[in-house]
N, C-alpha and C positions, 0 to 999 in steps of 0.2 A: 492933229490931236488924237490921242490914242482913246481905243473904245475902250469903256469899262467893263469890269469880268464880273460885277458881285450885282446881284438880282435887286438891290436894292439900290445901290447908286445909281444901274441902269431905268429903275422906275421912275428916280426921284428925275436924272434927263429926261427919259419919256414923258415925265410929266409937265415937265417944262418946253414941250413941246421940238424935242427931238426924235425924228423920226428913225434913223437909224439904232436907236435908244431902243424904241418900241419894236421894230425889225427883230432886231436880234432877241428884245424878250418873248417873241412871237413864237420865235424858231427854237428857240430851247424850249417853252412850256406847254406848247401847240398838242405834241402827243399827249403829255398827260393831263390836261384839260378834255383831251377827247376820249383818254383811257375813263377816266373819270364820269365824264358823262354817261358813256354807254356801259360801264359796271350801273349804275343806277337804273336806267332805261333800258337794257340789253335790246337798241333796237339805233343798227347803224345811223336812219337817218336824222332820228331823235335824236343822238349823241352831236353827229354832226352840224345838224341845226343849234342845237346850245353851245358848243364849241366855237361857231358861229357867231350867234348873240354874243356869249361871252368876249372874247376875239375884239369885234365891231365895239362893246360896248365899256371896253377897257379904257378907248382911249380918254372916255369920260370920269373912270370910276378910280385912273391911276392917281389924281388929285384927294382921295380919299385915301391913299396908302401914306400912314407915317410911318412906317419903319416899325413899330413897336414888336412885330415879330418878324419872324422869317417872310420873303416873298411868296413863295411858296405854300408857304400856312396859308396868308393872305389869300391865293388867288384860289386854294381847293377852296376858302368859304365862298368867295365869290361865286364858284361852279357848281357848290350844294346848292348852297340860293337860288341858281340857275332853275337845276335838277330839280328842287323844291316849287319854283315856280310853275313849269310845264306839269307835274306832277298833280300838282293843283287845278291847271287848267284841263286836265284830262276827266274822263267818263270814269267810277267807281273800278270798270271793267278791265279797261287800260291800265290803270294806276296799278294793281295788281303784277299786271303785267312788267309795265315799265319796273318796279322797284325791286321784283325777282328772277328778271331776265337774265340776270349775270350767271344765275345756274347755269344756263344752257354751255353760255361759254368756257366755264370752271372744268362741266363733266369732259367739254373735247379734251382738254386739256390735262385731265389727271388719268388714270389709271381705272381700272372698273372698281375697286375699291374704295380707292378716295371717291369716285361716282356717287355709289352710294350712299357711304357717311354724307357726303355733300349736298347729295338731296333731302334726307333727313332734314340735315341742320334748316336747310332752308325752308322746308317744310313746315316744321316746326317753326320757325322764324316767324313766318308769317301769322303765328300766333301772340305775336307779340305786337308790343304798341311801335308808332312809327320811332320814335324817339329812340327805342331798344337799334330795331332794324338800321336806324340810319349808322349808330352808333357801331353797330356789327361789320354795316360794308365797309366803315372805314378803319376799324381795327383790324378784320383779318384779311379781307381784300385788299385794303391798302396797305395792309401793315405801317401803319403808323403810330406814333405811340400815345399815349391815351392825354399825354401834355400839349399832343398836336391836335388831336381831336378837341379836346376841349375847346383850344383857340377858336378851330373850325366850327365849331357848332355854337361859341358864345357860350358855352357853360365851363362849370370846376372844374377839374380832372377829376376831382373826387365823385362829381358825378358822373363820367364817366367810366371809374372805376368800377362805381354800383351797379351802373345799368350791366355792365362785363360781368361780373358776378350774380346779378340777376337771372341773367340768359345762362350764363355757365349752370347755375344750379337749377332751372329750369330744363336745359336740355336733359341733364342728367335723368332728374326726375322720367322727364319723358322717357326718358332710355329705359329705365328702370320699369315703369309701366309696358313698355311693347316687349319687354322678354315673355 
């Protein structure tokens, strides 16, 4: 019998309790389940551990999946939720930490300039309520588009839309005040 190639038929197997189903949704979505976790938490083991969870706790939550969107949509809500739970479970101190630790990783990553617009932004960011924030890591971090965020977070896109034009004319402003 041939395996299935679409994230969704393979769910609807794995959820029927095929294991090679699950196997291979594993292996394809494993990185970005873990990319995902640790942009939120910038903190390997933290990522790893809800990657983890996540992972271990699919093979129950794949019976929740109808199809209605993309698998992928699907499983980034499932790994906010994650990320939202430890988050929660964490000290005032930590949380901080975990929800802006992705700078660290962004600044190796770009240029000394984009460094420091990017710490700005995130600066700044943290001025904002969680809602804005969570909304930010997954539009510019994930680049995703604001009809997939939506999905993700359970809201319109249209409030998604606000929250990005909230932030946009907010950093501005800020920009505008530190000249």
């Amino acid at each position: 019998m041939r395996m299935p190639t679409g994230d969704n038929e393979l769910a609807e197997r794995a959820a029927a309790g095929d294991a090679e189903a699950f196997r291979a949704l594993l292996v394809r979505h494993y990185d970005g389940i873990f990319r995902l976790a640790y942009r939120f938490t910038a903190n390997r083991p933290d990522a790893e551990d809800i990657a983890q969870d996540v992972c271990v706790g699919l093979v129950d939550r794949l019976g929740g999946f109808r199809g209605d969107a993309r698998f992928s949509t699907w499983l980034y809500r499932v790994v906010v939720n994650a990320c939202r739970d430890r988050v929660r479970r964490q000290a005032s101190g930590s949380r901080a930490t975990a929800e802006f630790a992705a700078t660290e990783d962004l600044r190796r990553a770009a240029d000394a300039e984009r460094d420091a617009q990017m710490d700005w932004v995130f600066e700044m960011l943290s001025r904002y309520s969680e809602d804005i924030r969570e909304t930010a890591v997954l539009v510019l971090a994930q680049q995703l588009s604001h009809a997939e965020v939506a999905d993700i977070l359970g809201v319109k896109e249209s409030t998604v839309s606000w929250r990005m034009h909230e932030l946009r004319k907010g950093l501005k402003q800020m920009a505008d005040d530190d000249r």
